[in-house]
C-alpha positions in Angstrom: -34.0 12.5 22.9 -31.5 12.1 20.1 -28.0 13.1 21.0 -27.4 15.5 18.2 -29.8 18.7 17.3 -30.1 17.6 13.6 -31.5 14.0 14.2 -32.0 13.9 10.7 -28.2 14.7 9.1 -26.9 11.7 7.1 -23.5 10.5 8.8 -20.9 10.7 6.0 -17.8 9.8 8.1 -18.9 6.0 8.0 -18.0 5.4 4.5 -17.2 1.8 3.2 -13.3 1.5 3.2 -11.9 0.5 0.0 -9.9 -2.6 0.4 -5.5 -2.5 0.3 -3.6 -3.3 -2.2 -0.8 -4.4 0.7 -1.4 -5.7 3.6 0.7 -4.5 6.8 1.9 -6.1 9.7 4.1 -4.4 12.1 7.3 -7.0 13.4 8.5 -5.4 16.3 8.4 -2.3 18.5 11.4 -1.8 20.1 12.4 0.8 22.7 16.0 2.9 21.6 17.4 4.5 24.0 20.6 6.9 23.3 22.8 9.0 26.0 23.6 12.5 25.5 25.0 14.9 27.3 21.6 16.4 29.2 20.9 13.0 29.9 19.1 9.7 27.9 16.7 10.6 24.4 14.1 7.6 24.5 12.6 6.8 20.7 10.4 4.0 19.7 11.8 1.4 16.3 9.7 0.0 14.4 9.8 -3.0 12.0 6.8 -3.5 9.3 6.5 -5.9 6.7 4.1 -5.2 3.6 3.4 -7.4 0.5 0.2 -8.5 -1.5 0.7 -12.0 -1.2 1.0 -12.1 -5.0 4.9 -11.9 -5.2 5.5 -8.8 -3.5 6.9 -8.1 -0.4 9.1 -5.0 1.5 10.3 -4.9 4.6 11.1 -1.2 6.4 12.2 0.0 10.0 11.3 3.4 11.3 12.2 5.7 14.4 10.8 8.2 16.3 9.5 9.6 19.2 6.0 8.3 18.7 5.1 4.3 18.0 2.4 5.4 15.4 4.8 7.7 13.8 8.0 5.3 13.7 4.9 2.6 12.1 4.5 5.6 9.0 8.0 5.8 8.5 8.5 1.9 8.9 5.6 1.7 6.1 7.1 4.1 3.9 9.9 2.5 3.9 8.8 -1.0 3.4 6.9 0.5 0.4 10.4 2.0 -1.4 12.0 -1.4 -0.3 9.7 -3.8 -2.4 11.2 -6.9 -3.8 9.6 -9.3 -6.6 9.6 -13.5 -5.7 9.3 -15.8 -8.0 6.5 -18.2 -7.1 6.1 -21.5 -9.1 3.0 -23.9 -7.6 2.7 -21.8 -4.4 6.2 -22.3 -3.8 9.8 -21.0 -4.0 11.7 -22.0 -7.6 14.3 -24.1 -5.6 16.5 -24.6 -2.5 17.9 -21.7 -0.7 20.9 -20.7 1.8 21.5 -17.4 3.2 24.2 -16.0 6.0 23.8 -12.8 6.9 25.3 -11.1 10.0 24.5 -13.9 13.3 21.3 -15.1 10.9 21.3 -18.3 8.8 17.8 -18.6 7.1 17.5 -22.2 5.0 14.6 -22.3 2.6 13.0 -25.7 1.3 10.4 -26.1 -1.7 7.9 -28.0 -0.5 4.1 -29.7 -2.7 0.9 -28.5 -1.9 -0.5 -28.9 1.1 2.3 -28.8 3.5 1.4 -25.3 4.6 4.3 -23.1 5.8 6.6 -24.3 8.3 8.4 -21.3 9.3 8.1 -19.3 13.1 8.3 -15.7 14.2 10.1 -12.9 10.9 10.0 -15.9 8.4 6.3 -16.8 8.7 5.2 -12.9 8.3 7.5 -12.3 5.4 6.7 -15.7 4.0 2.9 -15.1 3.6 2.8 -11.4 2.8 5.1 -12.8 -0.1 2.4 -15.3 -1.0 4.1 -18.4 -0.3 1.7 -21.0 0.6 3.7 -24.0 0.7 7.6 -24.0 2.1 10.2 -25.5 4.5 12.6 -23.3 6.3 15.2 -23.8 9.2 16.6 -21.0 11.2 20.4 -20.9 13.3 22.0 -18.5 15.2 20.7 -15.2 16.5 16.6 -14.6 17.3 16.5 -11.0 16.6 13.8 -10.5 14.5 14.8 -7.6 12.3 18.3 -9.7 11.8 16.2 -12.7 10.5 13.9 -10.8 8.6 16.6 -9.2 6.6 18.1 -12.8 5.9 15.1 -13.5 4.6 15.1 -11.0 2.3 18.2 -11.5 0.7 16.9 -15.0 0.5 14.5 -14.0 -1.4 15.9 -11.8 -3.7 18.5 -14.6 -4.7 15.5 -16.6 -5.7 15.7 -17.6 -9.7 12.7 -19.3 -11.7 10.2 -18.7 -14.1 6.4 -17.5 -13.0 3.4 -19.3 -13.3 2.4 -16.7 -16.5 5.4 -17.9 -18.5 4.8 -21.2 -19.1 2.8 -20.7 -22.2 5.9 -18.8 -23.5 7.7 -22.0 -23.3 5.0 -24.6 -24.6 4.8 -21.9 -27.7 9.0 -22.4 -28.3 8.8 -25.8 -27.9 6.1 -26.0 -30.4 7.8 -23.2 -32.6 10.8 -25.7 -32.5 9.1 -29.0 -33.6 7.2 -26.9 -36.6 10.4 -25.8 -38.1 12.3 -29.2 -37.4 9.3 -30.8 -39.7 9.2 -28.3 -42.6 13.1 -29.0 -42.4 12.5 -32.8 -42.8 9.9 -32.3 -45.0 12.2 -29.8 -47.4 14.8 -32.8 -47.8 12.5 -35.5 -48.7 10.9 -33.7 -51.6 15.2 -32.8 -52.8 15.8 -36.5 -52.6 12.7 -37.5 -54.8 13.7 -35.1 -57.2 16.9 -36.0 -57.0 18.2 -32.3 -56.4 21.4 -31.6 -54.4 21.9 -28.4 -52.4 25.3 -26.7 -52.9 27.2 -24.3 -50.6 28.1 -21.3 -52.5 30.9 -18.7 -51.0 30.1 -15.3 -50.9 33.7 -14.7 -52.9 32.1 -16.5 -56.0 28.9 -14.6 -56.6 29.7 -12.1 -59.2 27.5 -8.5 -58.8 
């Protein structure tokens, strides 16, 4: 006996999900608990970190009464707080130091293949960013939304050049050695006919 009466009705709820641009990953859920005068309010805080581990990445926190409700709002957010990393070879640009409350976050540029050596906030942040090779030491406090804000402002003090840009740069080097040889070549045919190029003042040409 089939369990509905229409045996034959198509189920449209089981559609094919279409795939995130971010992924999500919630940090920590932490328990907040604040005294008032009719006694103690207990809400949930929540810590999410979203990137497309293309050179994206946001981190958010988010409170309420509910955990899936304090996730939204961490989400949300994340989403407003998006920062862009510059990511040369799978890596950061260069060598990093960042103090910030009890946190001190070292980054490292590391070749390919050494995978990411980083625990716990800077791990998560790390590969949402899209960092797939990087050394990183951690001091002080192990509060996880502490580090993972370190690690932002890490990463937002990161300078370099993306991967995209390094044609830009071949193209003015080659712009530069073009018009250095039509310069040369300009000279040699003055000196074979013996011509001189004179400096004129802008005081001597008469309208």
């Amino acid at each position: 006996m089939p369990k509905t009466s229409r045996p034959d009705r198509k189920r449209s709820d089981r559609r094919s999900r279409e795939p995130k641009e971010f992924e999500e990953t919630t940090l920590s859920v932490d328990r907040v608990t604040r005294v008032v005068k009719g006694g103690r309010r207990l809400r949930f805080r929540t810590v999410v970190v979203i990137g497309n581990k293309k050179g994206k990445v946001g981190l958010g926190t988010g409170k309420a009464s509910e955990v899936q409700a304090s996730v939204k709002k961490a989400a949300a957010d994340a989403k407003r707080n998006m920062i862009s990393v510059p990511i040369v070879n799978g890596t950061i640009p260069h060598e990093i130091d960042q103090k910030f409350k009890a946190a001190r976050i070292r980054l490292l540029p590391a070749r390919e293949g050494t995978g990411i050596i980083a625990g716990g906030a800077l791990r998560v942040i790390l590969e949402h960013a899209g960092v797939r090779n990087v050394l990183s030491k951690r001091y002080g406090t192990t509060n996880k939304l502490v580090n993972a804000q370190a690690v932002m402002k890490a990463l937002k003090r990161l300078r370099g050049t993306p991967l995209d840009d390094d044609k830009s740069e071949d193209k003015k080097i080659i712009d530069l050695d073009k018009a250095q040889s039509e310069a040369k070549q300009d000279a040699e045919i003055l000196e074979k006919e013996q011509m001189t190029v004179t400096e004129v003042k802008r005081e001597d040409v008469v309208n």
